[in-house]
C-alpha positions, -999 to 999 in steps of 0.1 A, spaced: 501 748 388 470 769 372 481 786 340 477 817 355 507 812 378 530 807 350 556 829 340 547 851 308 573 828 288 556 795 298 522 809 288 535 823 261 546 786 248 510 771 261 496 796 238 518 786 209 514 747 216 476 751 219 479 775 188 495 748 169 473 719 179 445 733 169 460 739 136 470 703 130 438 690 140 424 711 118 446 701 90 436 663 97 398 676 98 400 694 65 421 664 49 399 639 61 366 653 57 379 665 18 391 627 15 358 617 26 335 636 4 358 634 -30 356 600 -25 321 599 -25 316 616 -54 345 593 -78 330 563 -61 295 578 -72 298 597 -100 335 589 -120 342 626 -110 344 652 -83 306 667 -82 300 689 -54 268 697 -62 241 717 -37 247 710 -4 274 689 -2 299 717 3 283 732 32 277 697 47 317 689 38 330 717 60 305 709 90 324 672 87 356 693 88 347 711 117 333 682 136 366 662 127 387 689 141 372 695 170 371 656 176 405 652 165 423 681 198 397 665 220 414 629 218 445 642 214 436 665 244 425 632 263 457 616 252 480 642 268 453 640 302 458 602 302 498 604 306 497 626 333 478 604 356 439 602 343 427 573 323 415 578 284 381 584 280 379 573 316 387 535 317 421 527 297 453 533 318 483 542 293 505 543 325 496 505 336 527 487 334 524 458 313 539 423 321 573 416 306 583 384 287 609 362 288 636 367 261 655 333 268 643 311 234 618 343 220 633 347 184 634 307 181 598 307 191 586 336 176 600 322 143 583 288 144 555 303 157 547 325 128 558 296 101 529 276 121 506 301 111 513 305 79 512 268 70 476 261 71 469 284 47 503 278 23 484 239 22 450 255 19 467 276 -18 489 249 -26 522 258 -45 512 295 -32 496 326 -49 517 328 -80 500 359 -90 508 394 -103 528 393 -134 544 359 -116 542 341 -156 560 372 -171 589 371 -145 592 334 -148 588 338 -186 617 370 -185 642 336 -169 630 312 -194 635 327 -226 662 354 -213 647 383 -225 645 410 -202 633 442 -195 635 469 -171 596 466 -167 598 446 -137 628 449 -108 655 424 -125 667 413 -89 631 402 -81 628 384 -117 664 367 -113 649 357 -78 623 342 -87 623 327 -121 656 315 -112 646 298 -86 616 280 -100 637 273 -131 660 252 -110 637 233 -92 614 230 -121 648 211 -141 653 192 -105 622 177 -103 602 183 -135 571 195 -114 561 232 -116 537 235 -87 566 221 -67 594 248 -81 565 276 -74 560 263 -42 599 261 -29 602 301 -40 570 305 -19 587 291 11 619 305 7 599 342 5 576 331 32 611 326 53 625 358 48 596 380 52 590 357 88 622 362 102 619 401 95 587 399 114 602 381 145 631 407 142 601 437 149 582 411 174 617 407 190 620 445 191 588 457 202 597 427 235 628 446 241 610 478 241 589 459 271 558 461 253 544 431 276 537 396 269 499 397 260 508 427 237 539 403 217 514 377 216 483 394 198 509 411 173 525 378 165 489 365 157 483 401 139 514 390 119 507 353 113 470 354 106 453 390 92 442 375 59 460 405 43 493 400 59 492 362 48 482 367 16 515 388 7 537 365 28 525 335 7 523 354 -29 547 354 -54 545 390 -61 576 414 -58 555 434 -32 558 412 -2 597 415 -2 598 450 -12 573 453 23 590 430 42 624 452 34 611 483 40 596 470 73 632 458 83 640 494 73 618 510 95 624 492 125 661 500 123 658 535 118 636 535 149 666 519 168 686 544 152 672 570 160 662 559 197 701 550 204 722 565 179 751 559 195 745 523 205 737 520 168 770 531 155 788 510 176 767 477 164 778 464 130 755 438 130 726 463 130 741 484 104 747 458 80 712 447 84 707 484 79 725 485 47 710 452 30 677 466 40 683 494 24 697 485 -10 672 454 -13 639 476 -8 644 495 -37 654 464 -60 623 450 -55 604 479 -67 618 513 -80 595 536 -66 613 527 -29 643 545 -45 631 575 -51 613 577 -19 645 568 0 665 593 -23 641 622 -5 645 606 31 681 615 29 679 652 37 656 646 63 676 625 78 707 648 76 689 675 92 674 650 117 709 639 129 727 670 122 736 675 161 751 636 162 763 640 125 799 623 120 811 610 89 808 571 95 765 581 99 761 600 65 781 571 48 753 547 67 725 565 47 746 570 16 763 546 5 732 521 -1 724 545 -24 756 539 -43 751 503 -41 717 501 -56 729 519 -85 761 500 -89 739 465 -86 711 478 -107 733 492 -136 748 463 -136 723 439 -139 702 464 -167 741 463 -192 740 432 -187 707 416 -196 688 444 -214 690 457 -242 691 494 -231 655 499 -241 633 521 -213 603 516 -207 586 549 -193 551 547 -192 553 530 -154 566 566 -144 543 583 -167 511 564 -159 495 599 -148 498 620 -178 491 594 -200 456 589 -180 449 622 -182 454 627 -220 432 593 -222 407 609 -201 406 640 -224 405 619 -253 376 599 -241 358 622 -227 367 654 -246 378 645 -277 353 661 -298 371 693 -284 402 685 -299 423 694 -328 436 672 -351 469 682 -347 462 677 -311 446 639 -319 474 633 -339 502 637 -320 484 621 -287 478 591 -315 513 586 -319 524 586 -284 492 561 -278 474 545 -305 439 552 -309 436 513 -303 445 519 -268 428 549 -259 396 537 -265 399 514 -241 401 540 -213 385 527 -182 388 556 -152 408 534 -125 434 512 -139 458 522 -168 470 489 -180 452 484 -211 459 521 -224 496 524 -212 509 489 -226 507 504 -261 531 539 -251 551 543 -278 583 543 -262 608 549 -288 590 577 -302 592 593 -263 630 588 -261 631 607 -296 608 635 -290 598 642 -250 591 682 -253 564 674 -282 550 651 -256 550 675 -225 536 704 -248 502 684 -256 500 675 -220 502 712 -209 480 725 -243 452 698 -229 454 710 -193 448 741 -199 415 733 -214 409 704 -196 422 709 -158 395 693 -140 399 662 -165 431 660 -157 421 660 -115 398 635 -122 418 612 -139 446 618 -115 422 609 -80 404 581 -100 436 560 -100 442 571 -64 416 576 -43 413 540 -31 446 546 -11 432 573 10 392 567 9 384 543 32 350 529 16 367 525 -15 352 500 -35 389 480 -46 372 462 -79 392 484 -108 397 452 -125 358 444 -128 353 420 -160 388 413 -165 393 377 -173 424 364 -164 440 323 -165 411 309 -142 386 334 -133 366 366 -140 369 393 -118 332 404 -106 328 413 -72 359 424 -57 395 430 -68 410 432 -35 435 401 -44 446 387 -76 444 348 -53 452 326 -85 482 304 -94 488 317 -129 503 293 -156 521 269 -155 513 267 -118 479 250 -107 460 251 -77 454 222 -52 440 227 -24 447 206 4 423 226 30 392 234 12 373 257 32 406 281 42 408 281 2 372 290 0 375 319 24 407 333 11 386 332 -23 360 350 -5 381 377 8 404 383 -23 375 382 -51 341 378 -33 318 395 -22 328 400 14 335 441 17 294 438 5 283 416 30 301 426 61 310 463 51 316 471 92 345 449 92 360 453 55 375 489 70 398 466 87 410 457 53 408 491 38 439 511 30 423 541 29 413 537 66 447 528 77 463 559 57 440 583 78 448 561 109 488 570 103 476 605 90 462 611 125 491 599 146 521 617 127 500 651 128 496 645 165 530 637 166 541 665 148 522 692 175 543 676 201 574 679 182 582 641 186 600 642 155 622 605 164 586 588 162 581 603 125 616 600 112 618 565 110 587 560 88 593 588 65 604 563 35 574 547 41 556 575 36 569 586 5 566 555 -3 529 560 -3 531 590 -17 545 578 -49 518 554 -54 495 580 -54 515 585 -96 510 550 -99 488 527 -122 455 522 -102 447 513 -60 454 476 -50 464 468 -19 497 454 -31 513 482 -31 508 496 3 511 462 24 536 479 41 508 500 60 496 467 81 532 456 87 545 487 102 511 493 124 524 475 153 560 496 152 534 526 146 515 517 177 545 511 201 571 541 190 557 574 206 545 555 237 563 572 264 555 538 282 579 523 265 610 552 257 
């Protein structure tokens, strides 16, 4: 049927659709090509220069991206009506099932298999990323809200009574290892398992099982102590489930096995890290509105009531081993960059009132050790108590210095940032940091050390030698074509691109699902510098990403 022979109404809502595509395509164009360019320039420069040419040749970039941008998604649309993409891939080929008899067993073993040559190769594990504070919080019982008390309870617990079993530490490290590396498998089997049900076909399971049990990123999160591979793996387990709830909602409600893994899901994300909290807390209205045509009261208490469970478990754990004491600079890791960035940069142009007052929030000790893309060394010293006494003091030299300082305060902002949505990003913000056995130099992709008391043996050299040259080398330099397969910020504009394409076609049940894994993301953008850590999520989810929307497969 030519558009011609349509009814006024019909062409009416072509020219609306086609109206609309072109507007998200352009929004991805002008996003990615302004992503592109001020990433350049922080990479370059420290700061945003657009200087001569570069803005004219930034909006040709947009305009090329957005006209590239409606013609795949153009092609896609072709494709599922009969005509291959870009003229040789079939999206309507019907792939070859497999066998669910034994699958989860399989899948399971499977991934553990994979995993194990590199768990001998980093022998007791990465035990990495704060790893000796956590352990330390157990040993001497002083804790803090700094780090997720679940997580440290998890896992200096755990090493603390293995460690008084057997008297060796490298064996207590490695038995947490395992025990994470368990839990985080079997949540992978249950999205392998998934994505088989779906009917995804059997070459398709077995390439994502490999994704899942070798990508040297996955692994290294599976197999590292840090809080961030269960606080993935949860979220993951999340995900999937809301895609199953939002695909069947009925058959959902009726499952109590699936909403109880729904539930645990839900209240364990967020105790690993707090940031999943408040991105969950936003989810909800979505949701609601989402589900407001199946909305009963047994489905609102399913996305509520974890929410009253986290704080119940969390309260509870802070009263009773804390003193009460806050520590605020993890949520304030923006302003207090920014104000460090004035300081450094701008501080002649100060008052000293203004100095003074910035002084006692930060000592001068710690602001001179500004360095543009990580906060630790200036935010350890935030004088806490002083903040809980007097916040509005605070707020009004942040807003004094921004109003003399706004582009400061932008640059400060994107240069703890823009790693998680510029895909050449350079990850090396810990560049001349020594740490327990090693100096960061070339790369600070992963932290790969076994901090104290741990200690390294290797028991397969060269898989030791490569995850070395991965994590700290010098390989995003020497083979920069395939380091994009490693880069967050490529992955970001890879999920960018589906949810806006997505969005124009109003498939809203293949965006819902992931939206607390993108706010997620968002809130890392506030956070303390890039690293990968805290975005693993974006490799584990690409193979639910890649499968929901698939009209193959619905």
């Amino acid at each position: 049927m030519t558009k011609s022979s349509l009814g006024p109404e019909s062409q009416n809502n072509s020219i609306k659709q086609t109206v609309v595509a072109w507007l998200l395509s352009g929004l991805f164009g002008v996003l990615t090509g302004a992503f592109l360019f001020i990433g350049y320039s922080l990479e370059k420069f420290d700061s945003i220069k657009l200087d001569g040419n570069m803005p004219m040749i930034m909006f040709f970039i947009m305009v090329i991206l957005t006209i590239d941008t409606r013609y795949v998604w153009r092609s896609y649309e072709m494709s599922l009506d009969g005509r291959k993409l870009f003229g040789f891939i079939d999206l309507n080929a019907v792939p070859k099932p497999m066998e669910g008899k034994g699958f989860f067993k399989r899948t399971f073993i499977s991934l553990i298999i994979l995993n194990l040559p590199v768990l001998l190769a980093e022998f007791p594990g990465f035990f990495v990323y704060d790893a000796q504070d956590e352990l330390n919080e157990v040993l001497t019982r002083s804790f803090t809200t700094h780090h997720p008390l679940m997580h440290v309870l998890l896992l200096g617990g755990t090493i603390a009574l293995v460690h008084k079993l057997t008297g060796s530490w490298n064996i207590a490290i490695f038995t947490y290892i395992v025990i994470q590396m368990l839990v985080i498998t079997l949540i992978m089997t249950y999205v392998l398992d998934y994505l088989r049900k779906r009917g995804i076909g059997k070459n398709s399971v077995i390439a994502w099982t490999i994704y899942y049990g070798v990508f040297p990123t996955i692994v290294m999160y599976t197999l590292c102590s840090s809080k961030d591979g269960l606080f993935s793996a949860f979220l993951l387990l999340m995900t999937v489930l809301l895609t199953e709830l939002v695909r069947d909602t009925d058959g959902f409600m009726a499952d109590k096995k699936k909403q109880l893994l729904l539930f645990a899901a839900t209240v364990l994300m967020p105790l690993m890290r707090h940031n999943g909290f408040y991105a969950y807390l936003v989810f909800i209205p979505f949701a609601l509105i989402y589900f407001r045509k199946k909305i009963s009261g047994k489905l609102v208490g399913l996305l509520i009531i974890p929410v009253v469970l986290y704080l119940i478990v969390s309260t509870a754990l802070s009263a009773a081993l804390t003193s009460g004491r806050k520590d605020n600079q993890e949520m304030l890791t923006v302003p207090i960059m920014q104000m460090a960035r004035v300081y450094a940069y701008n501080g002649d142009e100060m008052t000293g009132e203004e100095k003074a007052i910035l002084t006692a929030y930060i000592p001068e000790k710690n602001l001179v050790k500004y360095t543009p893309r990580v906060s630790d060394l200036v935010k350890v010293g935030f004088n806490n108590a002083l903040y809980e006494q007097d916040k509005k003091n605070f707020w009004k030299l942040w807003t004094t210095l921004f109003k003399k300082h706004p582009m400061t305060y932008v640059n400060a902002w994107f240069l703890t940032s823009y790693g998680y949505w510029y895909p050449p990003a350079d990850i090396n913000v810990y560049k001349g940091n020594t740490v327990y056995t090693f100096t960061y130099d070339e790369s600070s992709y992963f932290g790969y050390e076994v901090e104290l008391p741990g200690e390294r043996i290797s028991l397969i050299p060269p898989i030791d030698k490569l995850y070395r040259y991965i994590s700290i080398g010098s390989f995003h330099k020497d083979a920069p074509v395939l380091a994009y397969l490693f880069s967050p910020g490529l992955l970001a504009l890879i999920y960018l691109f589906v949810f806006l394409y997505r969005l124009h076609r109003r498939n809203y049940s293949g965006i819902i699902p992931f939206l607390p894994m993108i706010l997620t993301w968002l809130t890392v953008l506030l956070g303390p510098t890039y690293l990968v850590r805290y975005v693993v999520i974006l490799w584990l989810a690409f193979p639910l990403l890649m499968i929901t929307g698939d009209r193959r497969f619905d």
